[in-house]
Structure formats: C-alpha cells, structure tokens
N, C-alpha and C positions, 0 to 999 in steps of 0.2 A: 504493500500500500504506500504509494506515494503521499510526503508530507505537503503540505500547503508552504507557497513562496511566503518568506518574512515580509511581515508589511513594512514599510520604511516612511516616516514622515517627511512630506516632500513641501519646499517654500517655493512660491512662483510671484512673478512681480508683471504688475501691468503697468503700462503707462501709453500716453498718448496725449498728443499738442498738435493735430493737424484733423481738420475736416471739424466734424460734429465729434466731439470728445466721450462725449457721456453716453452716446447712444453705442459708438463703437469696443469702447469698457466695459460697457453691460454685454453687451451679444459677446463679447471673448469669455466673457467669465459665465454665461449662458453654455456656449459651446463648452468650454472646458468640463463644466459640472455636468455636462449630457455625456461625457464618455466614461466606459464602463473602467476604464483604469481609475478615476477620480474617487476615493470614498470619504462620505463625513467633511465634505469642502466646507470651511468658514473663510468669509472672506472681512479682512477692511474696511475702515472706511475709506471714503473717499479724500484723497489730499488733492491740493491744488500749489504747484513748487514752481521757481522762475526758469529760466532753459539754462546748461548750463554748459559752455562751450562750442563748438560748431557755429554756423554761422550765425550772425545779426538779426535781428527781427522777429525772430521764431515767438510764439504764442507760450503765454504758460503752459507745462505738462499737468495732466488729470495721473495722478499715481495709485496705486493701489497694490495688495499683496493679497494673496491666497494661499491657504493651508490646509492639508488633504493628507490623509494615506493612500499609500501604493503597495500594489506588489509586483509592480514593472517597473522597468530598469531605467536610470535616468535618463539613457536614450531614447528610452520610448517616450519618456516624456515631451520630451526637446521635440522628438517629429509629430509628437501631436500639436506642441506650441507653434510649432514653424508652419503646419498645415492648416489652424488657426489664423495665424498670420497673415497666410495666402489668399484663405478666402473674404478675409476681411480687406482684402488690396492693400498690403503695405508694401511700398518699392522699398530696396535695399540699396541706400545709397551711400553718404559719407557718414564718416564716424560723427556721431554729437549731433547729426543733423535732425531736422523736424520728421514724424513718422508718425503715419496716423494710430499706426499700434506695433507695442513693443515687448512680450512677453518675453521672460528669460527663468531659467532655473536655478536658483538660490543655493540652495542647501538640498540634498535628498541622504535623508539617514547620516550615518556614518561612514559615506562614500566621501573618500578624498583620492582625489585622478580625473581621467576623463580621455579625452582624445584632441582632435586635431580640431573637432566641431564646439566640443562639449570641456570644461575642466569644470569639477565641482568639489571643493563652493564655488561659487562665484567669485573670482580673483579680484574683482576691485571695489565688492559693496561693502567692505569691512570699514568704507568712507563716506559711505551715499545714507546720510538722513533721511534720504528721501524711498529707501527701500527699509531703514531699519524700523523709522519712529510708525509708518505703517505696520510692520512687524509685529510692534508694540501692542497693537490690538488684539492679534489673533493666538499671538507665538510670541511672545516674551521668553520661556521657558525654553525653545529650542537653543541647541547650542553648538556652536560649531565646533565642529570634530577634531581640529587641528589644534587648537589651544585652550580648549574647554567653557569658552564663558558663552554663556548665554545670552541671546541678541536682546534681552532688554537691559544687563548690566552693559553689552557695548555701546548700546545706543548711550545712557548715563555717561560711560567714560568718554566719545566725544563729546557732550554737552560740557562737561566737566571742566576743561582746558584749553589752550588756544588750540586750533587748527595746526596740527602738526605732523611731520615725516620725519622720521632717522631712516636715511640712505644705508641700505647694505648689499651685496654683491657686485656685480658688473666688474668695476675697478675703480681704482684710486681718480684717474683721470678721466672719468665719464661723470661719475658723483661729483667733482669738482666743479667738469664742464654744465652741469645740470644746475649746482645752485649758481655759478655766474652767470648764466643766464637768466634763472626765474628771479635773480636780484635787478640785472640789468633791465629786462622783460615785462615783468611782471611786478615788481618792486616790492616783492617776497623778502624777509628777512634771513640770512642763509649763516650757517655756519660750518665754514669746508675747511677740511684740513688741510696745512702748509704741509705736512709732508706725510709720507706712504707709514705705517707702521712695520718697522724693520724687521725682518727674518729674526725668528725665535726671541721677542719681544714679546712678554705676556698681553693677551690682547686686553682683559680688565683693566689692566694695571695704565695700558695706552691708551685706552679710553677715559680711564678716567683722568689721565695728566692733559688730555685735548681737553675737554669737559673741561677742567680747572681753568686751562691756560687762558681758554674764553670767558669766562667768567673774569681772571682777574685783569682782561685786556679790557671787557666791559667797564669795570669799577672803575678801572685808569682814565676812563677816556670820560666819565659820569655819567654813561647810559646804562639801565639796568641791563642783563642778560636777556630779557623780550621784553621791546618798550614800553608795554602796555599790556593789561591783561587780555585786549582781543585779537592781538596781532598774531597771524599767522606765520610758522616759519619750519623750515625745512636746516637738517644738518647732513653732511657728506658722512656721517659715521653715527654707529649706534652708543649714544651716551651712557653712563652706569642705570641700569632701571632699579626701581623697589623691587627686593626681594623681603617677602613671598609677595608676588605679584598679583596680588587682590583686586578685584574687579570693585569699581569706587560707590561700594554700596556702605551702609552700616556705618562703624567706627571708621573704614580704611577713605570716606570720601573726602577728608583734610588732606589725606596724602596725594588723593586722585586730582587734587583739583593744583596740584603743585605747576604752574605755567610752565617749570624749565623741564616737565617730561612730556615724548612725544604721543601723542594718541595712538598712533600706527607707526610699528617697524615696515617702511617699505622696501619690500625685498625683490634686488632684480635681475631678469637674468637677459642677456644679450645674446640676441639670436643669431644664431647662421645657422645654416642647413644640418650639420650636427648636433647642434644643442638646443634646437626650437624645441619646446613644450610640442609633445609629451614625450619626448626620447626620455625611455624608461631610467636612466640614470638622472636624468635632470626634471623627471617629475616630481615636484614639490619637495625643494632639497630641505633639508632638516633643519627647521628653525626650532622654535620653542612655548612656551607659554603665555607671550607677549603677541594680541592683535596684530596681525599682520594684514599689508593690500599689497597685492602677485601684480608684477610688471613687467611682460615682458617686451624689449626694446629691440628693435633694429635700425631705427631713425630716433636723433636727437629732437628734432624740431618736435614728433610726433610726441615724443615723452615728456619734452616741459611743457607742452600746452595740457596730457594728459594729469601731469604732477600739480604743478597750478590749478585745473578742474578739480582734482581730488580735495584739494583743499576748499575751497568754494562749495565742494556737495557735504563738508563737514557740518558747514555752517549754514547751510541755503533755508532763509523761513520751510516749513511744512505746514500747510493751513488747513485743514478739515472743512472741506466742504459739502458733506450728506451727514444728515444727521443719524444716522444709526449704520450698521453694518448689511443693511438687507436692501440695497440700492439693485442690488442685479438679478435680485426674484422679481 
C-alpha cells in the first residue's frame, strides 16, 4: 500500500499595477483556488505599495499573498502560476517593469534549491515588505528553512533598523565596485573596505578591526556611524552580528533595533556558465543563521540598481486597501 505524498505549506504572492488591478487579482486567486493541487487557500489582504525600480511612470502595485497546502512539487506549482499568468495576458518583459499580473512562489515547505526556472525560497523577498507584511496576515508562523525565523519576526526585524546590506561573496573588488557606485549613484551611505582581508587572517577578528576602524574614522570626522536613524546603507563586508542571533521580538528588540546592524547579509555569487545557480556545488552555498537576500550577478549596472531597489522594498509604505481577507470569493 502506497503512502500519501507529504503535504508541504506553500506561500505564493500576487501583485499587479497595469490594466484593471482588482478585477485581475481576484480571477488569479479565483483560478489558483479552483485547482485540485491548492488545499485550505487563505489569502491576504489586499495592499496597495509604490512601483519600485524599472521604468518611470508605472501605477501603484495591488499586492497580495496566498497560503495553501500541497502535495505537489514546487514545480508544479510554478507551471500552474505561469499558466495563470498566461491566461490572464501578462507579457514578459523587462525586469521591474509594469505587469498586469505577477505571481511567484515564496516558500514551499522545507525545500531549499530549485533549478534554472524555479530557486526556493524566493532569493530576494527576505527584502520586499511588500511580500512579507502581507504574509503577516495569513503566515506569520511560517519560516524559512535556511535560517529558521519566521516571516513575521523578519518582517519586525526590517521595521526595526535602517534599511540595510553586508556584502558577502563575489570578491573584494566587485563589493567595493558596488558600494562606489550606489554612493556615487544612488547617494547610498556605503562602507567598503580599503583592503582584501589577508591569507590566514582570522576572518572575526578582520571584521571586526574594519567595523572599529569605521566607527573611529566616523567619530574623527563628527559624523555618527549612520547619520540618522532612517538612513539607508550598505557595507563591502559582513560586520560582527549579535550572537545568539534573536529574531527582534520580546526582550532581544533593544538589541534588534541597534542602527549599526545590517537587516540582511546579502550574499552573492557571480555568474558564468560554471557557476550560475543551480550548479549543484554553488546551490545555496552555506551561510548561516543571519537573514539573508541571494544575488546572483553577471552585470554591475544590473546589480546596483537591483541592491539600491532592495533597499527601497525594505522600507516602501504597504497600505491595506480591502477590508477583510475575503476580496477574491
């Protein structure tokens, strides 16, 4: 006797800023809940967020999230989203641009990997307010697989602090190249390192003497270490964190709200035809306990405009506009 497939908690995210918004949001999440893969759907409310990157002009996004079990496999979810997608007309065009519908898949269980289509979690919502604080409604309690906190302590931990990134992987000279630009660019507060951390130099011990040195070049010059407590800022290297690394609920939110730590370690990795995600040795190389947003680069231009938006969806109003969560029966 064959056993039954495990069911898996799956998050899915809508959104949409082109055509008729409200009518297009409902019928996805109509269609979505009519397939036989979906069970026990509770969806969001409805948010209404500003566009955030891509071209000029774009209409605010209609957002929403949905949360279901499954006992099919994240791919299957993905080709039901994208055949959703299809029949709803959405062209597929530039990154960040206007789409009259945009469904993506979040979180499914305790799957971490994916393919060339598909990587889950979602590599860069561990920044987007605008997929977590909807989250907040349905799935506070779910959690992601890779560092254990659950999306309504991360959503808390960015509210918490300024809008921030510690740069890790690529290399010395890409991380450098990134905050001189989102400084130059973007007029991002950046903190890069003057030089490589040396062969068999303790990496704690070098993190934290950069960490000081900035701080006491700040004091010398009479600006704090981040000018203000809403300024956003990005560093070429991952500073000392709180250990144990408590999600900023309870007693630990004095520590959480400390401005000189980063909200997300952004971890990257630079592609060429060897080492693009998902080449089995460079899926999801081994980070830690610490929130992370996955970035993988092969154009600079591409990645300060993507590292600057992440920052910007940290912080983006989220406005609730349906009043209960039953907009889509």
């Amino acid at each position: 006797m064959s056993s039954k497939p495990p069911r898996a908690q799956c998050l899915v995210s809508f959104g949409s800023n082109l055509g008729d918004r409200d009518t297009v949001i409902t019928e996805a999440a109509r269609k979505l809940t009519a397939s036989p893969m979906v069970n026990d759907f509770a969806a969001s409310r409805l948010f209404e967020t500003p566009p955030i990157g891509g071209p000029t002009g774009q209409e605010p996004f209609l957002n929403a999230v949905g949360a279901f079990e499954t006992t099919h496999s994240a791919r299957d979810i993905l080709s039901l989203l994208q055949s959703i997608e299809n029949e709803l007309g959405r062209q597929r065009r530039r990154r960040w641009d206007a789409r009259s519908i945009d469904l993506d898949v979040v979180l499914h269980g305790n799957l971490v990997g994916g393919s060339a289509a598909l990587i889950v979690p979602h590599p860069r919502y561990t920044a987007r307010q605008f997929v977590l604080q909807p989250a907040c409604d349905v799935a506070a309690h779910y959690r992601d697989p890779r560092f254990g906190w659950s999306l309504g302590e991360l959503s808390e931990h960015l509210s918490a602090g300024n809008a921030s990134l510690a740069l890790v992987g690529a290399d010395d000279s890409i991380r450098q190249q990134l905050c001189e630009r989102l400084s130059a660019e973007h007029g991002i507060r950046t903190f890069a390192a003057t030089q490589p951390i040396q062969s068999g130099e303790a990496l704690d011990e070098a993190l934290s003497g950069r960490w000081a040195k900035n701080q006491r070049a700040s004091a010398a010059s009479g600006e704090p270490i981040v000018a203000h407590a809403d300024e956003p800022w990005v560093s070429a290297y991952v500073p000392p964190l709180p250990v144990p690394p408590l999600p900023v609920t309870g007693d630990s939110k004095k520590t959480g709200r400390d401005a000189n730590i980063p909200r997300l370690v952004a971890r990257m990795q630079w592609a060429t035809a060897a080492t693009r995600w998902p080449a089995p040795h460079q899926m999801w190389p081994s980070g830690g306990n610490w929130p992370e947003y996955r970035l993988e680069i092969d154009n600079l231009d591409w990645a300060v405009t993507e590292i600057a938006s992440a920052l910007v969806s940290m912080r983006c109003p989220v406005r609730p506009v349906s009043e209960d969560r039953h907009w889509w029966r």
